[in-house]
N, C-alpha and C positions, 0 to 999 in steps of 0.2 A: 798126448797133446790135447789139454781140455778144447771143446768146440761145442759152442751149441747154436742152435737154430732157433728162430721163432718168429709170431709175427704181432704187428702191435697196430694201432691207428694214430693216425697223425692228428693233431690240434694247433697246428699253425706255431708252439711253443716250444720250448727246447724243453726236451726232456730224457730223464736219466733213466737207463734201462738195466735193471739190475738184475746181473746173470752170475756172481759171486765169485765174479776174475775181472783183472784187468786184461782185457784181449790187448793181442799186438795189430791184428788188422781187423775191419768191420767193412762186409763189404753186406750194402742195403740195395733192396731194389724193389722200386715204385711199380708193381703191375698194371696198376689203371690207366685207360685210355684216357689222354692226355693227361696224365701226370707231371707233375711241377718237376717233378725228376725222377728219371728212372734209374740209372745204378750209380751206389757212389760207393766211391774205392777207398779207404782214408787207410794210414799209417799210423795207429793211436801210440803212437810214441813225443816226446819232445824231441827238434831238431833245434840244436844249439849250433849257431855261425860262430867260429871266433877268426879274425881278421889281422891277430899278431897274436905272439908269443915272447916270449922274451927265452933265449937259449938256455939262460940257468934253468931253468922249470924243464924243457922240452925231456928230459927221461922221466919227469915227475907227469905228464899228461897221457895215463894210461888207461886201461880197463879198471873201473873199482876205484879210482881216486873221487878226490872229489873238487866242487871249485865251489864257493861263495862272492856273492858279488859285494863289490865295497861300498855301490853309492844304495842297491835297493836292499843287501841283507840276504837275498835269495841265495839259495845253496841247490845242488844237485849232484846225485852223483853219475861219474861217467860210466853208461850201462855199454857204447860203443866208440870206437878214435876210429873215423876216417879222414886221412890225411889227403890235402891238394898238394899243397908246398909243406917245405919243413915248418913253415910257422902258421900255415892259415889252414880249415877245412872246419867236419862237422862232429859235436858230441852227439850222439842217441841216447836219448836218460828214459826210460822209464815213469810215469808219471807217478808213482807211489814212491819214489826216490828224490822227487822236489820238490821245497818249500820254497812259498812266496814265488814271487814273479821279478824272474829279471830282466834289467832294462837293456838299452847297447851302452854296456858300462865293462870297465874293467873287473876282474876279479882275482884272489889269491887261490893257490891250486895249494889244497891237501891230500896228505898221504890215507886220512883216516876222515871220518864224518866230523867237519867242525863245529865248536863248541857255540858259544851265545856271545863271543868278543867279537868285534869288528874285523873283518876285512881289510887288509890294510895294502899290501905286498901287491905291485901290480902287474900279473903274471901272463896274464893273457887277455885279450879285448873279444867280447862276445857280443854280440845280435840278438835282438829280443825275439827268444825261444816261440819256434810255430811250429803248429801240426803240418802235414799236407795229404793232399788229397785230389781226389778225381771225380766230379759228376758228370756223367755220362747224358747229355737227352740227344739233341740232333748233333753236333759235335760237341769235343772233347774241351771242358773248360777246369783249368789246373788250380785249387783252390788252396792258399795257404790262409785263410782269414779263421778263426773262430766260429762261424757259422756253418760247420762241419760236422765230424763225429770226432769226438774229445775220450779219450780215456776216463773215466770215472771211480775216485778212490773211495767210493762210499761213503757212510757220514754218521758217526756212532753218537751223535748228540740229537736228533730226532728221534722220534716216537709214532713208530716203531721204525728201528733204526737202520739206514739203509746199506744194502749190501755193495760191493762192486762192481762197475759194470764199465757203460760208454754212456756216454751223453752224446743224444743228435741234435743238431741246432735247430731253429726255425723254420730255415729253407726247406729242409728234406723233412719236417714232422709236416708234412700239406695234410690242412684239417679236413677230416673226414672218410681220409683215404688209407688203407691198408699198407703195414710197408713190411716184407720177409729181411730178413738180416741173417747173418753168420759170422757169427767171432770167433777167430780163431785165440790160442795162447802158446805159445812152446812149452816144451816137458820141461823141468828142469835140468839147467847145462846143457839144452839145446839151442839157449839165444848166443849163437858162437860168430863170430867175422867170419863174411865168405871169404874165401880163397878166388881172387880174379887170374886168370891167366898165371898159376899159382904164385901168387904176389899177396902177402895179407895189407889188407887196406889201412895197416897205418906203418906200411912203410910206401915212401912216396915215387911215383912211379917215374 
């Protein structure tokens, strides 16, 4: 399981920390006396909502399929299926697994990574994909906004061209101040469904 450690200073900006993985969690923390924040917990993964289904699809929304949105074009594929109901719950994608940004729009579910044709098939209703997270100072405040820690896919069109890491937002880069981090990544074939009360999370409880 890659992990590394290190420590950076904050400039008030969002900035990209490239440690040559996409971690699955980045948990940071502000030592300085009174610090704008002291730990923040985030889940750099995407959480997709979807809010219906349509039952023809329902064996097609699995581990490894994929969905494309019809109205923004966004594609992803599902890295995780946690189910509420049979028709509602959430995908976990991976941020190097999606393109474009989708909206609360409909979208069509493939078996395989779609091509560059539209969208059409309206298979299941999704929620515009957020991170979430946790900043820690005097209590506990539960942050699903962008102004967090973001997975970062790198970016091979700069010079000199940057690796993969996280991106921390503005809030928690507080200028001046030092901030320790730890990213974690799973080995491969260990980002697997827990098992709850042994029940796997995409059958519904």
């Amino acid at each position: 399981m890659p992990v590394r450690t290190g420590v950076i200073h904050g400039t008030s900006a969002a900035l990209n920390i490239e440690i040559g993985f996409v971690p699955d969690v980045v948990i940071m923390v502000n030592p300085n006396s009174g610090g704008t924040e002291k730990v923040s917990f985030h889940l750099v993964k995407k959480v997709i909502v979807f809010t219906s289904m349509t039952a023809a699809v329902t064996s097609g929304i699995k581990k490894g399929a994929w969905i494309k949105g019809i109205t923004s074009g966004a594609k992803a594929q599902i890295g995780e299926l946690i189910l509420d109901t049979t028709t509602t719950g959430w995908l976990i994608c991976d941020v190097e697994q999606i393109t474009g940004t989708f909206q609360s729009e409909n979208c069509q579910v493939y078996p395989s990574e779609p091509g560059s044709a539209a969208a059409a098939d309206d298979d299941i209703t999704v929620v515009v994909d957020v991170e979430f997270g946790v900043n820690i100072e005097a209590a506990s405040l539960v942050t699903t906004i962008n102004d967090g820690i973001l997975g970062y896919a790198g970016d091979g069109t700069t010079t000199p061209k940057e690796a993969k890491g996280f991106t921390i937002g503005s809030t928690i880069s507080v200028d001046t101040e030092i901030l320790f981090y730890i990213a974690f990544q799973n080995s491969p074939g260990m980002s697997q469904p827990a098992l709850v009360n042994g029940v796997d999370q995409e059958t519904v409880w």
